[in-house]
C-alpha positions as CSV (number, residue, x, y, z in Angstrom):
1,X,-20.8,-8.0,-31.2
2,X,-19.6,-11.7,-31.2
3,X,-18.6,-11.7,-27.6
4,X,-22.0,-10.7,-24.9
5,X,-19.6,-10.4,-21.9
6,X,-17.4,-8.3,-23.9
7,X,-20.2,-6.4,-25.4
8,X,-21.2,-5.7,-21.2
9,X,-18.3,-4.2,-20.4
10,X,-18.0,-1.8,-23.5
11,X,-21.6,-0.7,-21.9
12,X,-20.1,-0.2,-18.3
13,X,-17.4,1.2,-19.3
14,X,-19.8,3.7,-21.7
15,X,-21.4,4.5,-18.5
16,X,-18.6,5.5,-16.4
17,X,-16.6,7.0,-19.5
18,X,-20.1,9.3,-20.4
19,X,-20.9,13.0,-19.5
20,X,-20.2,12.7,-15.6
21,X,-16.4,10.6,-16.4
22,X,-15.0,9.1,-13.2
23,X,-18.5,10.2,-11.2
24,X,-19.1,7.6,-8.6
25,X,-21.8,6.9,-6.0
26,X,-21.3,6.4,-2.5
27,X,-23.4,5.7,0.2
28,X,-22.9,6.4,4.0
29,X,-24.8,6.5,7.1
30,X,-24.1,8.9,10.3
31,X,-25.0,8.9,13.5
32,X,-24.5,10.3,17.0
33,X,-25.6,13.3,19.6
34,X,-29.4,12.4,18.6
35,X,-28.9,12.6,15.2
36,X,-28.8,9.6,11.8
37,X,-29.2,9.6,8.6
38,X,-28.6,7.5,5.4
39,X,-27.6,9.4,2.5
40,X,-26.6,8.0,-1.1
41,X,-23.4,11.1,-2.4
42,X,-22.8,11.6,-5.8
43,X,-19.0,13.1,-6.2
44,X,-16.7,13.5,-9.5
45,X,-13.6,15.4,-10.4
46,X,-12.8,18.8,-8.9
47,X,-12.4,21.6,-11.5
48,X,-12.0,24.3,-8.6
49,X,-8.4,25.7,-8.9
50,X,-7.1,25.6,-5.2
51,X,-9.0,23.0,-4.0
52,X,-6.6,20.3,-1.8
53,X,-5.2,17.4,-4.0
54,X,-7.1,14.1,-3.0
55,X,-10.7,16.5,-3.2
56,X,-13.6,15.3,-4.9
57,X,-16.7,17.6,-5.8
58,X,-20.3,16.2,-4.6
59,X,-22.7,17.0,-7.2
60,X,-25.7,15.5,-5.6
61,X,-26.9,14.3,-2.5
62,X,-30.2,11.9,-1.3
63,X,-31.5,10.4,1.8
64,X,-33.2,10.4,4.8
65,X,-32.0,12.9,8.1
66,X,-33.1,12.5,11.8
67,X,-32.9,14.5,14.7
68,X,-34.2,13.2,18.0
69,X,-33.7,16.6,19.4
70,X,-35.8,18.8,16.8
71,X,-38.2,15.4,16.6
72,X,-37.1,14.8,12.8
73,X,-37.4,11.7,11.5
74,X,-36.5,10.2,8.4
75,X,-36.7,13.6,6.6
76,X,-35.7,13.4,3.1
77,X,-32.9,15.0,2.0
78,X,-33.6,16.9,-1.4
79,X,-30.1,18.1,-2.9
80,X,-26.8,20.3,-2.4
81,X,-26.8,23.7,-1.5
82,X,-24.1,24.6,-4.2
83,X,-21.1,26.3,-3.1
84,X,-21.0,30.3,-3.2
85,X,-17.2,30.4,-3.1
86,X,-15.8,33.8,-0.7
87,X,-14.1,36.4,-3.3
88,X,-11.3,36.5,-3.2
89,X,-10.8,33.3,-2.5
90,X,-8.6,32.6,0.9
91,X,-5.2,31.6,0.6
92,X,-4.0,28.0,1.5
93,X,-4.6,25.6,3.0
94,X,-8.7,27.4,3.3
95,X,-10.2,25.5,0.0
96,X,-10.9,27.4,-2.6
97,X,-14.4,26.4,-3.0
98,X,-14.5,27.5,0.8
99,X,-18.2,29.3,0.9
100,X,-20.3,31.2,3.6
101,X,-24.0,29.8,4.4
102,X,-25.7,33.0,6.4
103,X,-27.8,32.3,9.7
104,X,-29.3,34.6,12.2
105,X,-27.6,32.9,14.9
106,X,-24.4,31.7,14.3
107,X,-21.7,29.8,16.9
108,X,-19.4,32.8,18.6
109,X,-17.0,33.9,17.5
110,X,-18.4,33.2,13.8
111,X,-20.7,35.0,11.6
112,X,-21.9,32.4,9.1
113,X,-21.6,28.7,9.0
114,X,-18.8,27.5,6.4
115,X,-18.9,24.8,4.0
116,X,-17.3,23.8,0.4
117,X,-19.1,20.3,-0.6
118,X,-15.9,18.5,-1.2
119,X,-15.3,14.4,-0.3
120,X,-12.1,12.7,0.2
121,X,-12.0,8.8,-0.4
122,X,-8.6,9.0,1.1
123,X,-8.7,11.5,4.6
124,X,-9.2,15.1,4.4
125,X,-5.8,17.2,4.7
126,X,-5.8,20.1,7.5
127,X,-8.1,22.9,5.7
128,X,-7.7,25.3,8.3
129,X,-4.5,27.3,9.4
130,X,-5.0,27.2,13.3
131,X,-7.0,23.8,13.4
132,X,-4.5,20.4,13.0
133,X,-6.9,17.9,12.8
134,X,-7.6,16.1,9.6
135,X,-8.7,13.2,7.9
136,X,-12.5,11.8,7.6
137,X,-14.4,11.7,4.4
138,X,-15.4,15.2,4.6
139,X,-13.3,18.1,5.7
140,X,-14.0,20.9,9.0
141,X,-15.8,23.0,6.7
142,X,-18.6,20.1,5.2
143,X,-21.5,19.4,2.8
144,X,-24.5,21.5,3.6
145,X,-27.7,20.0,2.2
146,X,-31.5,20.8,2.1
147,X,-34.3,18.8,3.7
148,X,-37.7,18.1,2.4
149,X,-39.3,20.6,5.4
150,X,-37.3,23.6,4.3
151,X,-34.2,23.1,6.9
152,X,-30.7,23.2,5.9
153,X,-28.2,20.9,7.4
154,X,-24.1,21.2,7.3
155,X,-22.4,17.9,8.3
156,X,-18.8,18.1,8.7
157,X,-15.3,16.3,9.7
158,X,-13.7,17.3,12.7
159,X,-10.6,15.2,11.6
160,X,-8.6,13.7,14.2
161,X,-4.6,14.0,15.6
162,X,-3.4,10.5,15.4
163,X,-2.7,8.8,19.0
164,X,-4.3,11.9,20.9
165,X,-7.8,13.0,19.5
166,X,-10.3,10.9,17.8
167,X,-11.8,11.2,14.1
168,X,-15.7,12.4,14.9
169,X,-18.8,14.7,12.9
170,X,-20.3,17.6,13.9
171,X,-23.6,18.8,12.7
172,X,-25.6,21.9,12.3
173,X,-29.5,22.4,11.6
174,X,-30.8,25.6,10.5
175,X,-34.4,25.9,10.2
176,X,-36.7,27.7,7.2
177,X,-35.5,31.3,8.6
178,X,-32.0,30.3,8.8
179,X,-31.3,30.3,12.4
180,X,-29.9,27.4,14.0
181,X,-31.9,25.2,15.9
182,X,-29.4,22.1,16.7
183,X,-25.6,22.7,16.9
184,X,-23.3,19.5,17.8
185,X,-20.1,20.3,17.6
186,X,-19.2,16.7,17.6
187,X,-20.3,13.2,18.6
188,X,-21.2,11.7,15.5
189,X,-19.9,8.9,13.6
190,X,-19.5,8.1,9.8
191,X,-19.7,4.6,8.3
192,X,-17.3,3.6,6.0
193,X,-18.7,4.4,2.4
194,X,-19.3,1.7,-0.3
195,X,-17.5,1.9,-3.5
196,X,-20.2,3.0,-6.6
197,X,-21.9,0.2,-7.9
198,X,-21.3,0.8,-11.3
199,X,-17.4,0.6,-11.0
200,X,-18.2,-2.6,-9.2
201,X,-19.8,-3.6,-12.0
202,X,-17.4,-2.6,-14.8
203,X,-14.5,-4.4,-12.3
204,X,-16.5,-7.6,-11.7
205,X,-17.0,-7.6,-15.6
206,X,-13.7,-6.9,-16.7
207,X,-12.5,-9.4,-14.1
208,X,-14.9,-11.8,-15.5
209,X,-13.6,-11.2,-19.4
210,X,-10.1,-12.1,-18.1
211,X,-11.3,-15.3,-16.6
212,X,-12.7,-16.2,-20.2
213,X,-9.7,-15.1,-22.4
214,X,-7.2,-17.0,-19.6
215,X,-9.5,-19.8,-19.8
216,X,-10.0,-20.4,-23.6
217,X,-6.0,-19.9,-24.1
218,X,-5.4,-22.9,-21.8
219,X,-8.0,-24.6,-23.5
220,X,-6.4,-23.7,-27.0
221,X,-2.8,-24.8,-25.6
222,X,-4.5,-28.8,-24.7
223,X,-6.1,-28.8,-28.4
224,X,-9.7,-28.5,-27.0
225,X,-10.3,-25.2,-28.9
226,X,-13.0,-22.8,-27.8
């Protein structure tokens, strides 16, 4: 190929256009009620009928996780625990990838502890019929990911209602037998995620292939050629 800039971007654009289309990678960092962490999310397009419009599915999910109150630091966070969607599925607005993790323990008046690993670039709608809040990069239901020392963790939005209660995170730890072993309901913060580097990339290229072609028109309209 003549052009090597142009010959870059067909390659980014391969990338992104490839088996995981549209994927992205994000990274965040959380902290708050004695816990932090520092975790790189992968998320593409959501398949699930009955998800929320604006939903993205997390595929994957790396890091590190801290708890001051268990004495956790810097765990590492090995993957997703995938979604085991409730049959039949509840009706709207409950996601339909809304799944049940089982504990020993769990937070009256529930039985299990919920979660549906889906990400919102733009705010999370209300997911719940008797809960208003919304927005927040997750929803109130989470992504619940494993830990290098055989703990689970669900990390969740509590959304927010606008003028009157603010956007925070709640967390819960469950240990190797499943019973939970630090519950905060809220207190935490998220950081504002980073766009993926590769569609960074394939932007700043692209941009950069614009720049050229703008730049060697002007230069063919003076008579200097290319």
């Amino acid at each position: 190929m003549r052009n090597p800039l142009l010959a870059a971007v067909v390659g980014a654009v391969a990338v992104i256009s490839g088996p995981m289309a549209l994927a992205d990678v994000t990274s965040f960092k959380f902290s708050g009620a004695g816990v932090s962490g520092t975790a790189l999310l992968t998320f593409g397009p959501n398949t699930v009928m009955g998800d929320p419009s604006g939903s993205f599915a997390i595929t994957d999910i790396s890091g590190t996780f801290s708890d001051s109150n268990l004495g956790l630091s810097n765990v590492a966070i090995t993957g997703l625990v995938p979604i085991d969607p409730v049959n039949p599925p509840k009706d709207a607005p409950f996601p339909a990838s809304f799944s049940s993790f089982s504990v020993t323990n769990p937070p009256p008046p529930d039985t299990a502890i919920s979660y549906d690993n889906l990400f919102y670039p733009g705010g999370s709608p209300i997911t719940c019929p008797d809960y208003p809040r919304f927005g927040g990069y997750l929803d109130v239901y989470g992504v619940l990911f494993k830990l290098s020392n055989g703990y689970v963790v669900d990390l969740w939005s509590n959304g927010a209602i606008p003028g009157a209660a603010p956007l925070d995170y709640g967390v819960a730890v469950m240990d190797a037998t499943t019973k939970i072993v630090d519950f905060q309901a809220g207190g935490l913060a998220l950081a504002v995620p980073e766009p993926g580097s590769v569609l960074l990339l394939a932007t700043g290229l692209l941009g950069a292939l614009g720049y050229r072609r703008r730049s060697v028109t002007s230069r063919a309209r003076v008579g200097l050629g290319d």
